[in-house]
C-alpha positions in Angstrom: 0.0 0.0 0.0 3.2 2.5 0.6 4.3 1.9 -2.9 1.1 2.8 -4.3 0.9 6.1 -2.2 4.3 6.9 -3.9 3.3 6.2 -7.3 0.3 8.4 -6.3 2.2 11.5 -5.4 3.6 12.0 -9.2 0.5 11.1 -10.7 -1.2 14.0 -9.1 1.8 16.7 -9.5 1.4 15.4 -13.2 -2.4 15.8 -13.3 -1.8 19.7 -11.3 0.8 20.6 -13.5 -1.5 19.8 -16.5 -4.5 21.5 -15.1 -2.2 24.7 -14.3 -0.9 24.6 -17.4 -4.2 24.3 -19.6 -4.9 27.7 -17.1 -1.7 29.3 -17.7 -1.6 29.3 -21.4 -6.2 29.8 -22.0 -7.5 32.7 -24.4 -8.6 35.4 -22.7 -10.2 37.2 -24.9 -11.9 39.8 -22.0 -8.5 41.9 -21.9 -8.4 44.5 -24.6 -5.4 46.5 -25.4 -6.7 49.3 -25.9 -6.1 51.2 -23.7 -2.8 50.3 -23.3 -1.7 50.7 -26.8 -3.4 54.7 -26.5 -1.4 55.2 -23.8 2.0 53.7 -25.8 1.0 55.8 -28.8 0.4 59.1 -26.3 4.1 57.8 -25.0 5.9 58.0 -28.3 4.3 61.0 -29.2 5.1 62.8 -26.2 8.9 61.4 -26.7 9.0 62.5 -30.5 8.1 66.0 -29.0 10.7 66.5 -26.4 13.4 65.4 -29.3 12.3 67.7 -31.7 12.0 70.2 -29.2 15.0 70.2 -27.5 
């Protein structure tokens, strides 16, 4: 009964790792970016400004 309580132990890190890693790597299409890229574009802008300017 030990030995099988051994073999269990990977058997179930295998099976978490798997679950976490079909979690890790899922679509998420909710997050837009957006925003962010406004912000990046705002960024660069600002940046060509100051070189120009100076």
């Amino acid at each position: 009964m030990a030995a099988l309580t051994w073999l269990l132990i990977p058997l179930l890190a295998a099976i978490g790792a798997g679950l976490w890693g079909s979690w890790a790597s899922r679509n998420r299409k909710t997050i837009e970016d957006g925003s962010e890229l406004e912000g990046y574009m705002r960024f660069r802008e600002a940046m060509e400004k100051s070189r120009s300017g100076g």
